[in-house]
C-alpha positions as a Markdown table, in Angstrom:
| # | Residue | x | y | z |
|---|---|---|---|---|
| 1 | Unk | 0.0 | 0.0 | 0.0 |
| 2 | Unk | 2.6 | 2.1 | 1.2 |
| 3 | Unk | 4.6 | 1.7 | -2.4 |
| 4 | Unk | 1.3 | 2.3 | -3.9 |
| 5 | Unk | 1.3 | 6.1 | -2.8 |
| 6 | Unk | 4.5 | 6.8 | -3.4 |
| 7 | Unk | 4.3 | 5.4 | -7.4 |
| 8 | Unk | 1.1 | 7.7 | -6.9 |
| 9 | Unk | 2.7 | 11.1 | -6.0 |
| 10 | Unk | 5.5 | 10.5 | -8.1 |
| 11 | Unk | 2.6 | 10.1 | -11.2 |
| 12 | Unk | 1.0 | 13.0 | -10.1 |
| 13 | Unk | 4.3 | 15.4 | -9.5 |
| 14 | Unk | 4.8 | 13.8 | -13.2 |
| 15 | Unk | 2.0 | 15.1 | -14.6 |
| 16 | Unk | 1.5 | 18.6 | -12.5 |
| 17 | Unk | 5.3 | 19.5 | -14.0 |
| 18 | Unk | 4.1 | 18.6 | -17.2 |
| 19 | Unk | 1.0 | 20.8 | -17.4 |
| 20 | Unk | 3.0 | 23.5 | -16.1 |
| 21 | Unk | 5.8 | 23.4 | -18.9 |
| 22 | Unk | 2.7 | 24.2 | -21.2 |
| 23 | Unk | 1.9 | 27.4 | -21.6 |
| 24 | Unk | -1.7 | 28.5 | -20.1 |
| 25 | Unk | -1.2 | 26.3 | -17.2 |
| 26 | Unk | 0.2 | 26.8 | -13.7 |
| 27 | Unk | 0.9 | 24.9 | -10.5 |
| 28 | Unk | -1.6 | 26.9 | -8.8 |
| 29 | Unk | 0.4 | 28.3 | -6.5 |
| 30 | Unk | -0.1 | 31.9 | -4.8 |
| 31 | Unk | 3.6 | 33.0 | -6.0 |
| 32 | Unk | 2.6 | 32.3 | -9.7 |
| 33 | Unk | -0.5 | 34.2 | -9.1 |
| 34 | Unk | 1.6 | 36.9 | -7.8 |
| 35 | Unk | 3.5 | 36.7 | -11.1 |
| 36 | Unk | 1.4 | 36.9 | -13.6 |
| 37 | Unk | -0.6 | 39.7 | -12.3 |
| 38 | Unk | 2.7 | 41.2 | -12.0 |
| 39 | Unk | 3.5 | 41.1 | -15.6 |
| 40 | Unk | 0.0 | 42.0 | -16.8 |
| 41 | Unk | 0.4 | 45.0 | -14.7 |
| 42 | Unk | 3.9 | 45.9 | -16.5 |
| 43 | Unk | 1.7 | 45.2 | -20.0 |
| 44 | Unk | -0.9 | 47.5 | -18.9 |
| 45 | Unk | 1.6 | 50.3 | -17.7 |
| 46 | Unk | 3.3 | 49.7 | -21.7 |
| 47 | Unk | 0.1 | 49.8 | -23.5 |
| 48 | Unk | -0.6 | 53.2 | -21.7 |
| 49 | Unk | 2.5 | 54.3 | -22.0 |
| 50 | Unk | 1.9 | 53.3 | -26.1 |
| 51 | Unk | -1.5 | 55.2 | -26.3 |
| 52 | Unk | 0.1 | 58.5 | -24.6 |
| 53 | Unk | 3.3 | 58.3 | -27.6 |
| 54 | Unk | -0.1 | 57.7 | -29.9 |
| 55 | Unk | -1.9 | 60.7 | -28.5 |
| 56 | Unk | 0.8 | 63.0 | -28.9 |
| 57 | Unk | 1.5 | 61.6 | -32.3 |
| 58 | Unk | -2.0 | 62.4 | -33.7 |
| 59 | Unk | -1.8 | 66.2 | -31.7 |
| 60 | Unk | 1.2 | 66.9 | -33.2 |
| 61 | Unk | 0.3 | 65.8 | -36.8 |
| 62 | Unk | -2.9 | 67.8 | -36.2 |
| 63 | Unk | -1.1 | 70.8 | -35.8 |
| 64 | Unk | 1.3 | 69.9 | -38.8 |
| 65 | Unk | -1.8 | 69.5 | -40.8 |
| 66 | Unk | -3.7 | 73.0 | -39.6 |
| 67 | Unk | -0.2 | 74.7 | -40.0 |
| 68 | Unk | -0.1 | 73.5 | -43.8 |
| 69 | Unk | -3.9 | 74.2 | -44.4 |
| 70 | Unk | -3.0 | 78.0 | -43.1 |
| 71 | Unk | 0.1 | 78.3 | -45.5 |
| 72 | Unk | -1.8 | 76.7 | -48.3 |
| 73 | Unk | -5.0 | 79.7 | -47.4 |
| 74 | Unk | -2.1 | 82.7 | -47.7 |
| 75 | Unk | -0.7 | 81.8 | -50.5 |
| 76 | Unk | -4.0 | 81.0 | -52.1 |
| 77 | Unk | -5.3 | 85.0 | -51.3 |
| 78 | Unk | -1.7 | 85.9 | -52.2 |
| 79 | Unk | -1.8 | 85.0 | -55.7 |
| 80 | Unk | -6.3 | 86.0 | -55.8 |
| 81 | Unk | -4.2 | 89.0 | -55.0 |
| 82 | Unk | -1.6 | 89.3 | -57.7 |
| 83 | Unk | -3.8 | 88.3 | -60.5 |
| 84 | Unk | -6.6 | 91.0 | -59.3 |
């Protein structure tokens, strides 16, 4: 009985470091827990970090854009002006 156990454990220590080489699976454990909520926090604080580069991408190519439209309006009235 007692040999039976141990083949036992030793099968199911097998199998639990299996599942937890494949990815999607964990041991269960607090300190894996700990972990991965860890690194999804570091994800989040990148993807924001992303979205505020994104943000001042677009302001910035807003500004190009109005600055352009306004040199395009001048020298539009400059040459109305010239041919008048």
């Amino acid at each position: 009985m007692h040999v039976r156990l141990r083949s036992h454990h030793g099968q199911v220590a097998a199998t639990r470091d299996a599942l937890t080489s494949l990815p999607g699976f964990t041991s269960g454990s607090k300190h894996d827990d700990n972990e991965e909520e860890e690194e999804k926090e570091e994800e989040d604080e990148k993807e924001e970090e992303q979205e505020e580069v994104r943000r001042c991408r677009r302001k910035k190519r807003r500004k190009r854009m109005m600055i352009m439209k306004i040199m395009t309006m001048r020298i539009i009235i400059i040459m109305k002006i010239k041919v008048e």
